[in-house]
C-alpha positions, 0 to 999 in steps of 0.5 A: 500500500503507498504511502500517500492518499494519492487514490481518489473514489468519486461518488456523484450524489444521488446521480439519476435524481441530481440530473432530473432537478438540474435539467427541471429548475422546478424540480429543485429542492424538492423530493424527486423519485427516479424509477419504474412507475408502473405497479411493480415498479422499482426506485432507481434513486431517490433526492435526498429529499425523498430518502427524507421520507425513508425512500430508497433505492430497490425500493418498490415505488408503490411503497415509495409512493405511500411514504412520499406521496406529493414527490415527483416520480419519473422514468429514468433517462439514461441517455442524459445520465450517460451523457452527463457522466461522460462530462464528469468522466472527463474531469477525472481524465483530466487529473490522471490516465489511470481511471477505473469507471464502476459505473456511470456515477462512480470511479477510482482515479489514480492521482499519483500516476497522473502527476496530480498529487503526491502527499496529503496536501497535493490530494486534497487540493485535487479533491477540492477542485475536482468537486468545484469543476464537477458543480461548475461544468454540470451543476451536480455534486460529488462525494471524494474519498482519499485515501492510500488504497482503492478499499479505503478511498470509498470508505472515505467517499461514504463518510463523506456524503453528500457533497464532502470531501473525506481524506484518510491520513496515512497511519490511522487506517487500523484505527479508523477501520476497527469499530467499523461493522464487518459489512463495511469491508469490499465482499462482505454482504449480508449471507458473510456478515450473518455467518459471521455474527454467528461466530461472534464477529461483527467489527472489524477489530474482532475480524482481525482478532480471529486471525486469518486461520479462523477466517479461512475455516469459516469463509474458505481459503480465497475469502478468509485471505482476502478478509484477513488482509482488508482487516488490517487495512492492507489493499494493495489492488491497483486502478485499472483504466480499462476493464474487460467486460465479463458479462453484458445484462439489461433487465425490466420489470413487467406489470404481471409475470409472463410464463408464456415460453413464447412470448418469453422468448420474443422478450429476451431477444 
C-alpha cells in the first residue's frame, strides 16, 4: 500500500435524481423519485429529499409512493445520465490516465500516476477542485474519498456524503477501520456478515482478532485471505483504466409475470 492518499473514489450524489432537478429548475429542492412507475415498479434513486421520507433505492415505488406521496416520480433517462457522466468522466481524465469507471456515477482515479498529487496536501487540493469543476461544468455534486488504497478511498467517499470531501491520513487506517461493522469491508454482504455474527464477529477489530486461520475455516481459503488482509487495512489492488467486460445484462420489470415460453422468448431477444 503507498504511502500517500494519492487514490481518489468519486461518488456523484444521488446521480439519476441530481440530473432530473438540474435539467427541471422546478424540480429543485424538492423530493424527486427516479424509477419504474408502473405497479411493480422499482426506485432507481431517490433526492435526498425523498430518502427524507425513508425512500430508497430497490425500493418498490408503490411503497415509495405511500411514504412520499406529493414527490415527483419519473422514468429514468439514461441517455442524459450517460451523457452527463461522460462530462464528469472527463474531469477525472483530466487529473490522471489511470481511471477505473464502476459505473456511470462512480470511479477510482489514480492521482499519483497522473502527476496530480503526491502527499496529503497535493490530494486534497485535487479533491477540492475536482468537486468545484464537477458543480461548475454540470451543476451536480460529488462525494471524494482519499485515501492510500482503492478499499479505503470509498470508505472515505461514504463518510463523506453528500457533497464532502473525506481524506484518510496515512497511519490511522487500523484505527479508523476497527469499530467499523464487518459489512463495511469490499465482499462482505449480508449471507458473510450473518455467518459471521454467528461466530461472534461483527467489527472489524474482532475480524482481525480471529486471525486469518479462523477466517479461512469459516469463509474458505480465497475469502478468509482476502478478509484477513482488508482487516488490517492492507489493499494493495491497483486502478485499472480499462476493464474487460465479463458479462453484458439489461433487465425490466413487467406489470404481471409472463410464463408464456413464447412470448418469453420474443422478450429476451
Amino acid at each position: 500500500m503507498r504511502a500517500a492518499p494519492t487514490i481518489l473514489h468519486l461518488d456523484m450524489d444521488a446521480f439519476y435524481a441530481s440530473v432530473e432537478q438540474a435539467s427541471k429548475p422546478s424540480l429543485r429542492g424538492k423530493a424527486v423519485v427516479v424509477g419504474g412507475l408502473g405497479p411493480r415498479g422499482v426506485v432507481a434513486t431517490a433526492s435526498y429529499e425523498a430518502r427524507v421520507f425513508g425512500v430508497h433505492s430497490a425500493m418498490p415505488t408503490a411503497q415509495a409512493r405511500r411514504r412520499a406521496p406529493n414527490a415527483a416520480y419519473v422514468t429514468p433517462r439514461f441517455a442524459l445520465y450517460r451523457s452527463v457522466s461522460e462530462q464528469v468522466m472527463a474531469l477525472l481524465r483530466e487529473l490522471s490516465p489511470l481511471v477505473e469507471p464502476l459505473s456511470l456515477d462512480e470511479a477510482f482515479v489514480d492521482l499519483e500516476a497522473g502527476g496530480t498529487a503526491w502527499d496529503e496536501p497535493s490530494a486534497r487540493a485535487a479533491g477540492v477542485r475536482l468537486r468545484a469543476d464537477i458543480r461548475a461544468v454540470t451543476g451536480l455534486t460529488g462525494s471524494v474519498g482519499l485515501a492510500a488504497s482503492k478499499m479505503l478511498a470509498k470508505i472515505a467517499s461514504e463518510r463523506a456524503k453528500p457533497d464532502g470531501l473525506c481524506l484518510i491520513e496515512p497511519g490511522t487506517e487500523r484505527a479508523l477501520l476497527g469499530p467499523m461493522p464487518v459489512r463495511t469491508l469490499p465482499g462482505v454482504g449480508p449471507a458473510t456478515g450473518d455467518h459471521l455474527r454467528r461466530a461472534g464477529i461483527t467489527t472489524v477489530d474482532e475480524l482481525a482478532e480471529a486471525g486469518e486461520d479462523e477466517l479461512v475455516r469459516l469463509l474458505g481459503k480465497a475469502h478468509g485471505h482476502a478478509l484477513y488482509a482488508m482487516a488490517l487495512a492492507r489493499d494493495d489492488r491497483p486502478v485499472v483504466a480499462e476493464r474487460e467486460a465479463k458479462s453484458v445484462s439489461v433487465e425490466d420489470t413487467y406489470d404481471v409475470d409472463i410464463h408464456d415460453r413464447p412470448r418469453i422468448g420474443l422478450e429476451v431477444r
